[in-house]
PLY file of the C-alpha trace (Angstrom):
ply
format ascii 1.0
element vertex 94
property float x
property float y
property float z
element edge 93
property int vertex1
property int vertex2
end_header
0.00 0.00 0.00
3.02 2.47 1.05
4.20 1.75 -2.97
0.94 2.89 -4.28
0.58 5.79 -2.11
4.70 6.63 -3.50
3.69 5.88 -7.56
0.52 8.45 -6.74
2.39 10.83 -5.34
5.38 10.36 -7.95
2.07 10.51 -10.55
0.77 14.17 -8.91
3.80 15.73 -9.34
4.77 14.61 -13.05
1.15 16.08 -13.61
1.53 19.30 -12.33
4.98 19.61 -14.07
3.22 18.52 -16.85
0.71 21.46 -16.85
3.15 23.53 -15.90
5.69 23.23 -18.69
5.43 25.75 -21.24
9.10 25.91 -23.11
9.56 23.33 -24.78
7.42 19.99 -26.66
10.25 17.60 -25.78
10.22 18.10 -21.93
6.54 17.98 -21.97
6.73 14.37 -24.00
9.41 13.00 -21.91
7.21 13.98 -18.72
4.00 12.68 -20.55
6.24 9.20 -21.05
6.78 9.32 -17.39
3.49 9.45 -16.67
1.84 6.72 -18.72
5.22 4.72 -17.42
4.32 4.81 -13.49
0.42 4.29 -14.48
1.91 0.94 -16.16
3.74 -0.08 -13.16
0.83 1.23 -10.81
-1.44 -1.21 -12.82
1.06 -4.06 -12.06
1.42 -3.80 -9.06
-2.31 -3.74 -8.73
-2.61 -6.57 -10.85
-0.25 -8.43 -8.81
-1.67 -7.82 -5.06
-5.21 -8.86 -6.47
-4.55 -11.70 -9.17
-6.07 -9.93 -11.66
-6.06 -10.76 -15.65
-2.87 -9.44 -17.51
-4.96 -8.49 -20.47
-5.30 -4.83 -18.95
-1.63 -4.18 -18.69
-1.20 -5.49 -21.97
-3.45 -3.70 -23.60
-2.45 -0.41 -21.95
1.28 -1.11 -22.80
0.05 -0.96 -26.04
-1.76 2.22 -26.03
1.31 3.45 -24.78
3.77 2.54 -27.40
1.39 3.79 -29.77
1.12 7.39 -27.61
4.99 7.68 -28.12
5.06 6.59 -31.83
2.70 9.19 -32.62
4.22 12.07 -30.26
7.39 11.17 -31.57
6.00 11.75 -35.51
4.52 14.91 -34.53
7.18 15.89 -32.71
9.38 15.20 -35.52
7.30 17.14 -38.40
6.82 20.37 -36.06
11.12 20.50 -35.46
11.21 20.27 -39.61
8.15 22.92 -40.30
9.24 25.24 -37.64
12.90 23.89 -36.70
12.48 24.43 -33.19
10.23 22.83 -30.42
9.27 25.96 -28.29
5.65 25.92 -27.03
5.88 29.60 -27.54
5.92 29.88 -31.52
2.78 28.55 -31.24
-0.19 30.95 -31.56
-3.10 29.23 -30.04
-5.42 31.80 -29.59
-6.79 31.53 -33.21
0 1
1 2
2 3
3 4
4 5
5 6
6 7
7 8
8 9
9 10
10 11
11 12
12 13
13 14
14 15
15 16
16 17
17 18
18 19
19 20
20 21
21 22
22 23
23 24
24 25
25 26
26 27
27 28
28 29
29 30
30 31
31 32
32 33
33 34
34 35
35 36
36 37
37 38
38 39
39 40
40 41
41 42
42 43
43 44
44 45
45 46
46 47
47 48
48 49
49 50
50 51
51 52
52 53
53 54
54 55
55 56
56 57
57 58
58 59
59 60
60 61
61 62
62 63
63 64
64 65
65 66
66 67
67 68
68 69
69 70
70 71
71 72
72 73
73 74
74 75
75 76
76 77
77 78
78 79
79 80
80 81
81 82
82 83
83 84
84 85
85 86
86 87
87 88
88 89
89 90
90 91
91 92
92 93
């Protein structure tokens, strides 16, 4: 229970310093990476304390390769359309 109550504190913070980054894409997808990382080890250790079906973790390991494949590709085409990854280039106000 203490190692849940660690990974869900660990998991607060990387949110708010997910929120809270505003410089650059990169950080913010390495910190978004983080995240989905500690909710896959949150889920095992879940899994494993209450003998539940592995199908879950699979299928959310999954959805997270596929998160960084395509944050990766868009990360990629804005650094060749723009050549930079500030958040600050971007006018979102339109």
């Amino acid at each position: 229970m203490v190692i849940l109550f660690f990974f869900l504190t660990l998991f607060m913070f990387l949110l708010f310093l997910f929120f809270s980054s505003n410089t650059r894409i990169l950080s913010a997808l390495l910190i978004l990476e983080s995240l989905v990382l500690i909710s896959l080890v949150m889920v095992l250790v879940m899994l494993s304390t209450t003998e539940g079906s592995m199908k879950i973790f699979t299928l959310l390991m999954t959805l997270a390769v596929a998160e960084a494949a395509v944050a990766l590709s868009l990360l990629l085409s804005i650094i060749k359309i723009s050549g930079s990854d500030t958040i600050r280039m971007f006018n979102l106000s339109t």
